[in-house]
C-alpha angles and dihedrals in degrees: 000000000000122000112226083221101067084038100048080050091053095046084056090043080061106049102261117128105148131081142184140166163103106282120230130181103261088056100045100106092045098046087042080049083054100044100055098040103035114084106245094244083062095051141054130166095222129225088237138337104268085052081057091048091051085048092052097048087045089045088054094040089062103037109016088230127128119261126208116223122189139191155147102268087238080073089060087084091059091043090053088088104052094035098051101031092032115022105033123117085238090054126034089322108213122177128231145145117250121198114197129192115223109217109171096033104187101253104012110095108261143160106275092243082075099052106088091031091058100043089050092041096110094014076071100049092047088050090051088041100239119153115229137162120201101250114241118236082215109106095212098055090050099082079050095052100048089044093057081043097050093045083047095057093035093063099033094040081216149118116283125183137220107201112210131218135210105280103011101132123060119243114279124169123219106242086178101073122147116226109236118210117226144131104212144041118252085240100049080063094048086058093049094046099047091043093048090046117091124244103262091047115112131220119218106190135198125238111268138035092346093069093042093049089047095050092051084041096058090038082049092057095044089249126141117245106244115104092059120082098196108217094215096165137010095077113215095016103089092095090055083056101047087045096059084039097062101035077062098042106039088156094068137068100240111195129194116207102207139187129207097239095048096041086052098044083057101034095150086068090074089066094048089050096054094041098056090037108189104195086218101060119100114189108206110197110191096192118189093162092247154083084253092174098061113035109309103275107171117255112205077236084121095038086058130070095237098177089044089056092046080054101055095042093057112276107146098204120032125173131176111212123194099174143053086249095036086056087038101050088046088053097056094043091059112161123206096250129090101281124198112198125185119207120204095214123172120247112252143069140204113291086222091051109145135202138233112299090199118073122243100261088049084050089050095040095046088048096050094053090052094048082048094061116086 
């Protein structure tokens, strides 16, 4: 295994100092490594990859050094813009290190959410004509690694890509991390939302621990599993599905169960949201202020005024809840108008926490017929 440590060294040895992302799991001890060593004006958690691909390219264009860029392979799809339209040597061609994360590795057990993103991981970066090299977890073949990938980038002037394995990274634990203020689990506020809901109302999840803790909660409760569509992948893109949902199902409460990372990673939806209005859409953002999924990293989701921005953008009624009877009392006071409503919720989830037993085209199958009786 490789300590992030020895590779966050190398990366300074090289000239790289500055760092941006989306953090993944794969990644989580390397990008914790990088949060509590790198000085804050060298590194950003970015809202979504395209955004740390932008920040590469500004950080280069005022120092001429070479920026490192990370991310979950399921990000590559939101890179593809900047990288091949900004960064590319047929562009502005602007080096920089790109570490990806290779969930669904062919062969390695992995949620189906994982499974074509993994099989397309390098099949992408050849069609974009990236060079990469899949990092070694060996120590001793990592200096001659950077230095094939440096030369590479010195002469290109040009991405280049480390892909990452499962385990790759040795253990490291965050000693920066924020305390986040909250009374209750993000789960603890699942369970009071999907009790309190009626029983034509549908659920609309986004991609991480929130499905999975809808899915226990509703196994918890004896209930079936088809009025939630789990979100297991597309981060940030839950919102867009409950919208079209409920301008086609105005007879329904249609509610969104959000999360801070992924409101903020597709913030433009917002204004879609508020803009179209369905009196029957309720926006649930359970904000514990971090990339929960995937080690903790802290989001700017508590630096930010979230119901202010749902209010500008055309959410007619907007609440902030810090309590169990605050969300309750909001949720049996619904008006008909479309409701944002942001959850302080604490970090953190049940070590024993399970995931859904149905595949995702059971999940989809089950939910359309649902949505289908009066």
């Amino acid at each position: 295994m490789i300590e992030p440590k020895f590779f966050y060294d190398l990366a300074l040895e090289h000239g790289t100092d500055f760092f941006a992302g989306v953090p993944d799991s794969l990644l989580k001890n390397f990008c914790a490594y990088i949060t509590d060593n790198a000085p804050a004006e060298k590194h950003i958690i970015s809202a979504n990859e395209g955004s740390a691909t932008a920040l590469a390219a500004g950080y280069h264009f005022s120092t001429g050094k070479i920026p490192l860029i990370y991310m979950q392979n399921s990000g590559e799809g939101n890179m593809v813009n900047p990288l091949l339209s900004l960064a590319d040597p047929d562009v502005y061609s602007v080096p920089m290190l790109i570490l990806i994360g290779w969930r669904g590795e062919p062969g390695v057990h992995d949620e189906p959410q994982h499974v074509k993103q993994g099989k397309v991981t390098c099949d992408l970066l050849d069609a974009m004509k990236v060079p990469y090299q899949i990092l070694s977890a060996n120590p001793e073949d990592l200096e001659k690694q950077f230095d094939e990938a440096y030369s590479c980038i010195h002469k290109n002037s040009a991405p280049y890509a480390f892909v990452i394995r499962k385990d790759t990274f040795a253990a490291y634990t965050l000693k920066n991390n924020e305390t986040v203020f909250g009374t209750m689990s993000r789960e603890e506020a699942i369970e009071k939302i999907m009790l309190l809901a009626d029983k034509k109302a549908a659920f609309i999840s986004t991609t991480g621990m929130a499905s999975r803790e809808l899915y226990e909660l509703r196994e918890k409760h004896g209930m079936k599993h088809e009025k939630d569509f789990l979100t297991v992948g597309s981060m940030g893109h839950a919102s867009q599905i409950a919208l079209a949902i409920a301008m086609q199902k105005l007879d329904r409460k249609i509610f969104c169960i959000d999360g801070d990372g992924a409101t903020i990673m597709q913030m433009g939806g917002l204004a879609t949201i508020g803009t179209r209005a369905p009196k029957n859409l309720v926006h649930i953002v359970l904000n514990n202020g971090a990339h929960d999924s995937v080690g903790g990293q802290p989001t700017v989701a508590r630096k930010i005024d979230l119901c202010g921005i749902a209010k500008s953008c055309g959410y007619e009624n907007v609440k902030k809840v810090e309590t169990l009877d605050e969300l309750e009392n909001s949720l049996l006071n619904l008006e008909n108008k479309l409701t944002f409503i942001e959850v302080i919720v604490k970090k953190g989830a049940r070590k024993d926490l399970g995931r859904p037993k149905t595949t995702p085209i059971e999940n989809k199958e089950a939910f359309m017929k649902f949505l289908q009786e009066a």
